[in-house]
C-alpha positions as CSV (number, residue, x, y, z in Angstrom):
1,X,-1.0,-64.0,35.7
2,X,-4.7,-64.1,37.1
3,X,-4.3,-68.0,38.6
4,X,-7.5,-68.6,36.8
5,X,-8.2,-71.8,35.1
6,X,-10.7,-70.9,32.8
7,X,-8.7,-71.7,29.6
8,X,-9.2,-73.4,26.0
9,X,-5.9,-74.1,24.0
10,X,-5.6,-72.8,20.2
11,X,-3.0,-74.2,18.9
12,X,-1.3,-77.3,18.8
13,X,2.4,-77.4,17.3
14,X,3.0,-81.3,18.4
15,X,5.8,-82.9,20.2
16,X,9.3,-80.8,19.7
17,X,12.9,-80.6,21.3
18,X,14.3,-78.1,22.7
19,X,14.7,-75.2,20.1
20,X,18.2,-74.4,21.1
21,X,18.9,-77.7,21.8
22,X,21.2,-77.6,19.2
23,X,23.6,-81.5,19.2
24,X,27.4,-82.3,18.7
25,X,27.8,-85.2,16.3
26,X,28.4,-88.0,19.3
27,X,25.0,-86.5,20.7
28,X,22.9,-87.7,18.0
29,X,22.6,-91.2,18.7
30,X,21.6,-90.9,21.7
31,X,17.5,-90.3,22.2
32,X,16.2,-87.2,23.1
33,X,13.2,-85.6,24.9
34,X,10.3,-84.2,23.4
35,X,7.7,-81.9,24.7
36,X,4.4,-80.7,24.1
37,X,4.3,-77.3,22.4
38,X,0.8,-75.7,22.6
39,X,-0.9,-72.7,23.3
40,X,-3.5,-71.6,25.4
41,X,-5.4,-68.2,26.1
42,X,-7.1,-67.5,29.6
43,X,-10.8,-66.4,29.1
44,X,-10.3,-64.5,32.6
45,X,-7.8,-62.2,32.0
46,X,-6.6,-62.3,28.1
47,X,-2.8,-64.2,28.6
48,X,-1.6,-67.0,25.9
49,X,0.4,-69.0,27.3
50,X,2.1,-72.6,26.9
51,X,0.2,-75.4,28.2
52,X,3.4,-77.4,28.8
53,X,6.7,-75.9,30.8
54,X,9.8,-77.2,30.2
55,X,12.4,-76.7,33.0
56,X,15.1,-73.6,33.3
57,X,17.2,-76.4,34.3
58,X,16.9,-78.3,30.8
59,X,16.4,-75.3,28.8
60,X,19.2,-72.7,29.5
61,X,22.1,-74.8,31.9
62,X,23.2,-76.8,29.3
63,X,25.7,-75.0,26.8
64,X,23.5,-72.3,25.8
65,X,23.7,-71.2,22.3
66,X,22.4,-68.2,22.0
67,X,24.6,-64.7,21.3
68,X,22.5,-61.3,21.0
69,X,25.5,-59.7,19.6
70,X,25.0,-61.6,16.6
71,X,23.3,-59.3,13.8
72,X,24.3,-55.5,13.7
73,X,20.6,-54.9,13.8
74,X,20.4,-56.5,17.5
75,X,23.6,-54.8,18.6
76,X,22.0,-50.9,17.0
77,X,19.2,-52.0,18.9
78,X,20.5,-52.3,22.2
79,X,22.6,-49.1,21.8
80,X,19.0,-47.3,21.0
81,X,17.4,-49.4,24.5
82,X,20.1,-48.0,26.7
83,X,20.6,-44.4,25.2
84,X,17.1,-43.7,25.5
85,X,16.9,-45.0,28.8
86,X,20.2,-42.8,30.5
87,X,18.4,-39.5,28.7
88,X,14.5,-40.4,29.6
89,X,15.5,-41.3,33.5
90,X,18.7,-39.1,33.7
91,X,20.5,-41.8,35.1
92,X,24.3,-41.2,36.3
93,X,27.2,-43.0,37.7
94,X,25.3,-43.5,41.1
95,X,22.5,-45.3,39.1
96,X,22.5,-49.4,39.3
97,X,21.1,-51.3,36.1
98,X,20.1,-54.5,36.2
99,X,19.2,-56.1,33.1
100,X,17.4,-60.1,34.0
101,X,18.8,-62.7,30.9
102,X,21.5,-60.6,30.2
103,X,23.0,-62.8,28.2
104,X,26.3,-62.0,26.6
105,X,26.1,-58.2,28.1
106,X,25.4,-55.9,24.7
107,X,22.6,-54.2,26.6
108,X,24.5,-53.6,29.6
109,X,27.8,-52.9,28.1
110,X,25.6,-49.3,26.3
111,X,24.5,-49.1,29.7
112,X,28.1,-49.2,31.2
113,X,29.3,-46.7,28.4
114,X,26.1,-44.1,29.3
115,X,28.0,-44.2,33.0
116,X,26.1,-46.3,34.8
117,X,26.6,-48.9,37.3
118,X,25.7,-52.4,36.0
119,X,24.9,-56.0,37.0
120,X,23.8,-58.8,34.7
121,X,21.8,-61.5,35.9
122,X,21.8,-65.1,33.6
123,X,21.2,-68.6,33.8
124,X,23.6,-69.9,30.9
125,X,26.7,-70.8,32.5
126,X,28.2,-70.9,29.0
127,X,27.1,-67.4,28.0
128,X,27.9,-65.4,31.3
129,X,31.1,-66.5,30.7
130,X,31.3,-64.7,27.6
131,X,29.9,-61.7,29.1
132,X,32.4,-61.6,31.8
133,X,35.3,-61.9,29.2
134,X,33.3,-59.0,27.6
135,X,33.9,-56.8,31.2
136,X,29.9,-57.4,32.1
137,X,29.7,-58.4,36.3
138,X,27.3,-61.1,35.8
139,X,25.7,-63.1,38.1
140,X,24.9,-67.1,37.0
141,X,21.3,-67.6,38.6
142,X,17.8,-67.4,38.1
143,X,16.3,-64.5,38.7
144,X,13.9,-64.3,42.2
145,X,12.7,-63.0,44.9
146,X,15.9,-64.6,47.5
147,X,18.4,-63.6,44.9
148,X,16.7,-59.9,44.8
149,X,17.2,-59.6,48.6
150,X,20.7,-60.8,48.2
151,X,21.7,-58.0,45.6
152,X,20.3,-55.5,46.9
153,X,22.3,-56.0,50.7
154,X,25.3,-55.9,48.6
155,X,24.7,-53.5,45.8
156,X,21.7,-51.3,46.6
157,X,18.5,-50.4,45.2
158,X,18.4,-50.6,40.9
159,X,17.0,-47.3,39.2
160,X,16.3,-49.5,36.5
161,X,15.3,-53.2,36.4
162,X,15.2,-54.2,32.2
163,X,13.9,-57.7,30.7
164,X,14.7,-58.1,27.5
165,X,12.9,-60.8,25.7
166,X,13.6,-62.3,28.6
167,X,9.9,-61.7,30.8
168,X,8.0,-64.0,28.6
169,X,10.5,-67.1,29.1
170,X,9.2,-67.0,33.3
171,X,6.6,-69.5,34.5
172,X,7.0,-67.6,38.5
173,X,6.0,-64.0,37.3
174,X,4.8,-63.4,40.7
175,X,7.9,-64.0,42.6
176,X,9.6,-62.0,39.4
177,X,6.9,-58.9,40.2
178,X,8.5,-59.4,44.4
179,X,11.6,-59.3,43.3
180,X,11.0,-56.2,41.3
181,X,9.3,-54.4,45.2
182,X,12.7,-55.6,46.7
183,X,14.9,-54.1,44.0
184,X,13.3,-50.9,42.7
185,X,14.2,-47.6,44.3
186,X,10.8,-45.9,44.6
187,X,11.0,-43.9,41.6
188,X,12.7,-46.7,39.7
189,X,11.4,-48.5,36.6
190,X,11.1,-51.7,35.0
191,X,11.2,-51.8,31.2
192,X,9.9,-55.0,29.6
193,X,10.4,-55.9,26.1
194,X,9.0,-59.1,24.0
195,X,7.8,-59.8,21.3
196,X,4.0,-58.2,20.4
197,X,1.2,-61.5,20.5
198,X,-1.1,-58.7,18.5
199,X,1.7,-58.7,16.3
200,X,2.2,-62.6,16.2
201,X,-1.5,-63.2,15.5
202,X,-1.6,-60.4,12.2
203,X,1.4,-61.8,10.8
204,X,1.2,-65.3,11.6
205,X,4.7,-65.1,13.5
206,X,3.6,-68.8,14.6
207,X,7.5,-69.9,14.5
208,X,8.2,-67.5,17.4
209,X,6.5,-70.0,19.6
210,X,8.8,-72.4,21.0
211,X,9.4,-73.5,24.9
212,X,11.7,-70.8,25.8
213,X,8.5,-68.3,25.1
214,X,6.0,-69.7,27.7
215,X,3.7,-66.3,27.5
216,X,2.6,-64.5,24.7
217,X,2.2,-61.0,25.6
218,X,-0.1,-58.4,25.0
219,X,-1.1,-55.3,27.3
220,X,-4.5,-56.0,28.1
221,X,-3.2,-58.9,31.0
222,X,-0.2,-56.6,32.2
223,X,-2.1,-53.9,33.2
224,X,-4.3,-55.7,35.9
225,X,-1.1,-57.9,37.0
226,X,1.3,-55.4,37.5
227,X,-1.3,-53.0,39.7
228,X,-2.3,-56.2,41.8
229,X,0.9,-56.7,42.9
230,X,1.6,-52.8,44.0
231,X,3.0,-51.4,40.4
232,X,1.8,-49.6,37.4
233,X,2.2,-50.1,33.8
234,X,2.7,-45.9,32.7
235,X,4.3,-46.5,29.0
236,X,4.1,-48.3,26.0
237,X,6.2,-47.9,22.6
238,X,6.4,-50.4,19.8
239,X,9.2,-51.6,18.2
240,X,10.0,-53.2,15.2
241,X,13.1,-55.8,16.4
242,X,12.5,-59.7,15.8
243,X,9.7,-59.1,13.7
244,X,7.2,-56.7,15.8
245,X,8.0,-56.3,19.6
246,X,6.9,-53.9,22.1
247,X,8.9,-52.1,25.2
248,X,6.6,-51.8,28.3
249,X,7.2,-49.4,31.5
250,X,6.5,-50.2,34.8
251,X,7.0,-48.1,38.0
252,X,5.2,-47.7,41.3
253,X,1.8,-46.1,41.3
254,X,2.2,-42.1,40.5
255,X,5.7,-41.8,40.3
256,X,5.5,-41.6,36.2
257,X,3.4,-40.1,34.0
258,X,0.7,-42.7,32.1
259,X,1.1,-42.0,28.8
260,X,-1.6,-42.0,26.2
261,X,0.5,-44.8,24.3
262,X,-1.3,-47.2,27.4
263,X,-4.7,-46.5,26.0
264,X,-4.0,-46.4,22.4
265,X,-2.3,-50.1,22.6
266,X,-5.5,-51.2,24.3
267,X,-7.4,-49.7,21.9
268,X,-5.9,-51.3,18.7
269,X,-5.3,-55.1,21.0
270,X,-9.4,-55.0,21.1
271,X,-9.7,-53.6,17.6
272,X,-7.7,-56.6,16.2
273,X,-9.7,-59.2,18.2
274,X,-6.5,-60.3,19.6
275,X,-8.4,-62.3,22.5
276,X,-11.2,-63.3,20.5
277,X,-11.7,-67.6,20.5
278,X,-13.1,-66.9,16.5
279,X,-9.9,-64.6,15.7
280,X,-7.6,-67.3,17.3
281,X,-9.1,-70.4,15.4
282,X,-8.7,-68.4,12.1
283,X,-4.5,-67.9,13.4
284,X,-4.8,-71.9,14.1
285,X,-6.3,-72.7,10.5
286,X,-3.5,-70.2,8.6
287,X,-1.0,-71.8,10.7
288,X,-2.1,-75.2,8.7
289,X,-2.2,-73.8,5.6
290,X,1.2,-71.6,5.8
291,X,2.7,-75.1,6.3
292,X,0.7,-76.7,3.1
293,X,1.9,-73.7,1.2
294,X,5.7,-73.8,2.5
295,X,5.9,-77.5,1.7
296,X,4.5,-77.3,-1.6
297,X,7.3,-74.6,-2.5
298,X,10.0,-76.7,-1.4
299,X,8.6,-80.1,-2.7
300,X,8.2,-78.6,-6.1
301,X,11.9,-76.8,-6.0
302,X,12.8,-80.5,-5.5
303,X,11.2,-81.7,-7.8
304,X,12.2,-79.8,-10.3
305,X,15.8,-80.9,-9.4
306,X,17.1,-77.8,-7.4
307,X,19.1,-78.0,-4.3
308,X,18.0,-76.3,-1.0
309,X,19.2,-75.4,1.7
310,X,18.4,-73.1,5.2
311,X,20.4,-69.6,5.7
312,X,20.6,-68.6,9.7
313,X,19.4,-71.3,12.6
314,X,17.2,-69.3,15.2
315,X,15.2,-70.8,17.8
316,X,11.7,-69.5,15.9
317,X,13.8,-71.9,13.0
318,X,13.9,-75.0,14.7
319,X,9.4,-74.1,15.4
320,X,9.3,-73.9,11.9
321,X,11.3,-76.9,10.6
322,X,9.9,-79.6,13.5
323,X,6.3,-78.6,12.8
324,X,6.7,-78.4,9.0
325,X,8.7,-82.1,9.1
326,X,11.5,-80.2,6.9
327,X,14.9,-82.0,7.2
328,X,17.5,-83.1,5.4
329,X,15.5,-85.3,2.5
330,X,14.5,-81.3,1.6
331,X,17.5,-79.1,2.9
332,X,21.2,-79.9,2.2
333,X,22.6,-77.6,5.4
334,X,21.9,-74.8,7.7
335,X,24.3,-72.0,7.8
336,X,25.2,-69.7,10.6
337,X,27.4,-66.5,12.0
338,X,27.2,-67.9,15.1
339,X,30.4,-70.0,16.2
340,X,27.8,-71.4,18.9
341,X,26.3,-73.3,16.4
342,X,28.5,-74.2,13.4
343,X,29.8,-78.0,13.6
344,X,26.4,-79.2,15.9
345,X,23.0,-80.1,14.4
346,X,19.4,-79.0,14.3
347,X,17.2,-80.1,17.2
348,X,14.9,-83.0,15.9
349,X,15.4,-82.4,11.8
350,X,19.3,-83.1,12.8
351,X,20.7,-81.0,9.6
352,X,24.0,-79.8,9.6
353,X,25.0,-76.2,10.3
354,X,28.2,-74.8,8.6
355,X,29.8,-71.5,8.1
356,X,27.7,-69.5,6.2
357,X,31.0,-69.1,3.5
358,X,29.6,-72.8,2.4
359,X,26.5,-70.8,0.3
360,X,29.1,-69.1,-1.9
361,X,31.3,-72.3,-2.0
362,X,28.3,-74.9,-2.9
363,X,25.9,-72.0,-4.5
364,X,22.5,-74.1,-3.8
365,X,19.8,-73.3,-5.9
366,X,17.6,-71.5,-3.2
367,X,18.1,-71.0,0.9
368,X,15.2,-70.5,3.1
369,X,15.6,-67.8,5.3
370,X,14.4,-68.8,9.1
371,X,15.7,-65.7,10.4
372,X,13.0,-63.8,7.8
373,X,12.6,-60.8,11.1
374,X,16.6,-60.3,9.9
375,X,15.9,-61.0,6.0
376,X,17.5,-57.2,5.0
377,X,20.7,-57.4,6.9
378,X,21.3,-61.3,6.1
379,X,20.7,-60.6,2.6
380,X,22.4,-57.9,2.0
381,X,25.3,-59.8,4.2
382,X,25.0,-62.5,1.4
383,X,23.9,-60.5,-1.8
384,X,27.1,-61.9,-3.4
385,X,25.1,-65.2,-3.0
386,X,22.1,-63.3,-5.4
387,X,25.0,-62.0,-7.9
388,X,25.6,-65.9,-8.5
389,X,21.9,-67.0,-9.3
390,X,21.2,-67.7,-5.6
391,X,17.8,-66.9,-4.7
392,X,16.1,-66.4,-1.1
393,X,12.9,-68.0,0.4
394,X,11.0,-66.2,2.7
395,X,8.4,-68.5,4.8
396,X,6.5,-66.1,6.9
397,X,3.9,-65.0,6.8
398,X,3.7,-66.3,3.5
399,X,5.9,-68.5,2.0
400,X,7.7,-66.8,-1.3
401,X,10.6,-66.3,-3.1
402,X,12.0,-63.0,-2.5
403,X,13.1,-60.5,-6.0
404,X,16.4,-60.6,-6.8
């Protein structure tokens, strides 16, 4: 964000695969690539960021498997985003909304039903797809400053630009802050959400680091970015999706009200230490020991004679089951909802993923719950799997079994 080089890394999580590189059967003997995953925080300006990027080319063109219609708790989500949004902004059927990493459309398609205009904007070939089959225009690029200038000759000025867990997966955020200039009416607004890094680092959310997520974001380095390049972060709100996330608003300079939310998450970023070096080593040396602890659960389990498997297959999954070595010497299978995903195979553990009707069929001992920033819906999606003696394993941020 600052282009300075003044950096030291934190945290080193090896050499993994892709985390959605999810493989068919014939796919696994072939070799595969692995990349560095580490982290690293600028002393200049306060951004963590990967120390390796993988290319949009490898990560997202090749039979994407990600759908953020998958839990009801995504999908209530996005109806909440885009609600809000109309009402705050007033926006009408002469308003254009263009959400960036779109995906299969569930953001725009509450947009759409508020009465707005909509465009979606998404890499995945694969996915847009769906979201075309799902009525949501969608345009199958990467999002710049050319492809800005193209939309808005054909389709006008956006009211409202939204990145949804989509921001932090950009290496160019300066070309994405021109495209922003190029698309934004003058009162219109940006609205930015991710995942919290002041969250991460208090909960030891260390499996939501994977290549997809090359910054870690926190306010304190978006404030000073946005105003250098002409804009001017005016809201904050926190929210409690994929295990603590926060929605940021952007518009040009006095054309919103800054809100005291701005100050008070600046305030509680430097009461945590977020950007400290001695509050990041700590993070590093939990991040060792939640591993020590999660691999003494399961190794015990198995010794006692108790089968194992994994419940849900999320990127922040594959983080946690590369760096902890788990594979199929400790888990059985991985069950999924998604159709993406069932049939293929982990990335570099190379478990199986079946329907997630094999848990009542097989009735392992104990699952381990990747998708623990889901665990109420999933279990109570599965609570006949409790009814039959099944019990849950929750890894983060410390690995337990949950109560029946």
């Amino acid at each position: 964000m600052c282009r300075s080089e003044n950096m030291y890394r934190f945290l080193d999580l090896g050499f993994m695969p892709p985390a959605d590189e999810f493989l068919r059967k014939e796919q696994l003997r072939y070799p595969r690539a692995y990349y560095p995953l580490d982290v690293w925080m600028c002393r200049a300006c306060g951004l963590s960021q990967l120390g390796y990027v993988v290319s949009p080319e490898i990560l997202y063109r090749h039979d994407y498997p990600y759908e953020a219609s998958t839990t009801r708790t995504g999908r209530e989500h996005f109806a909440e985003f885009a609600a809000q949004t109309v009402s705050r902004f007033g926006l009408s059927g002469r308003d254009l909304v263009i959400d960036v990493g779109s995906n299969v459309g569930v953001l725009l398609g509450n947009f759409k039903a508020g009465g707005t205009r909509i465009l979606g904007i998404d890499p995945a070939a694969n996915i847009v797809r769906i979201a075309e089959k799902n009525g949501i225009p969608t345009l199958n690029e990467l999002f710049s400053a050319d492809l800005a200038a193209k939309i808005r000759g054909e389709h006008g000025r956006a009211s409202v630009v939204t990145a949804s867990n989509c921001f932090a997966h950009v290496n160019d955020l300066v070309d994405f802050v021109k495209a922003l200039d190029v698309l934004l009416t003058p009162e219109g607004v940006f609205i930015m959400e991710a995942p919290h890094f002041q969250t991460l680092i208090e909960n030891l959310e260390y499996d939501t680091i994977y290549h997809e997520h090359l910054s870690y974001l926190s306010l304190k380095p978006m404030i000073p970015f946005f105003k250098k390049h002409g804009l001017e972060v005016f809201d904050v709100e926190k929210q409690n999706i994929h295990g603590g996330s926060f929605r940021v608003f952007v518009g040009r300079p006095g054309k919103h009200k800054v809100e005291a939310r701005v100050a008070q998450t600046l305030k509680g970023e430097a009461r945590s230490g977020l950007h400290s070096e001695k509050v990041l080593r700590k993070f590093a040396a939990d991040v060792e020991k939640n591993r020590a602890e999660l691999l003494w659960l399961l190794r015990d389990l198995k010794h006692k004679g108790k089968s194992i498997v994994a419940v849900s297959a999320p990127a922040k999954g594959m983080t946690l089951l590369n760096y902890c070595k788990i594979g199929s010497e400790t888990l059985d299978f991985v069950t999924e909802k998604s159709a993406l995903k069932i049939g293929r195979f982990t990335p570099g553990s190379h478990i199986p993923i079946l329907p997630d009707s094999e848990l009542l069929k097989r009735k392992p001992d104990y699952a381990l719950l990747l998708a623990w920033n889901f665990a109420p819906e999933i279990m109570a999606n599965l609570k006949e799997y409790v009814k039959k003696g099944g019990r849950f394993i929750i890894p983060i941020p410390t690995p337990r079994i949950a109560k029946p």
